[in-house]
C-alpha positions, 0 to 999 in steps of 0.5 A: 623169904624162903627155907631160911628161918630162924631155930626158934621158928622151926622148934615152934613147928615141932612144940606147936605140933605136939601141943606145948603152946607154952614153949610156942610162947617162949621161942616167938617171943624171943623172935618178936622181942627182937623185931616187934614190927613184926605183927605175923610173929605176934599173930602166932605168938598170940594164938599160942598164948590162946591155945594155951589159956584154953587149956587151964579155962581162961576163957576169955583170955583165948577169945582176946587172944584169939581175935588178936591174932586173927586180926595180925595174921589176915595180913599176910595171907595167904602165905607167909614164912612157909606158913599156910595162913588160909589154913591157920585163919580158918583155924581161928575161925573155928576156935572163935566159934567153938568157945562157949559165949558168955563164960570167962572162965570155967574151974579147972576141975571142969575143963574136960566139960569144954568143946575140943578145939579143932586140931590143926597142925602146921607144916612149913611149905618150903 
């Protein structure tokens, strides 16, 4: 498939980019609950979901996710949709590493004391 894609995959773009992985949530889940075949939507949808439990210091949350997602998106390497899925694995990879071991959750009031996750923005390649 190529250059033809549904809004809600282009609006998940701009919303992952600015880092609303809430919003990613929302607009892959539309997608999926469509055609929930789809494990390259669900991959996406589950490292959002990650990114977003990272963020309140759900810990083991965003290593479930992140494993998940992991385990949907190495199927459609190396590219699928526009999307460089070397550089999201990678990505993952990464996030995997740098969650502290052996903490499922850290007090909101503690979050900033977590490793920043490596950043990463997602551009379509058609």
């Amino acid at each position: 498939m190529s250059g033809d894609y549904p809004y809600e995959y282009y609006q998940f773009f701009i919303k992952f980019n600015e880092g609303d992985y809430y919003t990613c949530h929302d607009l892959l889940e539309d997608m999926w609950m469509e055609d929930k075949g789809n494990l390259f939507l669900k991959g996406l949808l589950q490292m959002s979901v990650a990114l977003y439990h990272y963020s309140y210091g759900n810990l083991k949350g965003t290593r479930i996710m992140m494993k998940v997602a992991h385990e949907y998106l190495r199927e459609y390497r190396p590219e699928h949709w526009g999307l460089d899925l070397e550089q999201v694995i990678g990505f993952i990879e990464q996030c995997l590493s740098a969650i502290p071991d052996g903490i499922d959750k850290v007090p909101y009031s503690e979050i900033s004391s977590l490793p920043a996750l490596p950043p990463l923005f997602l551009y379509l390649n058609d």
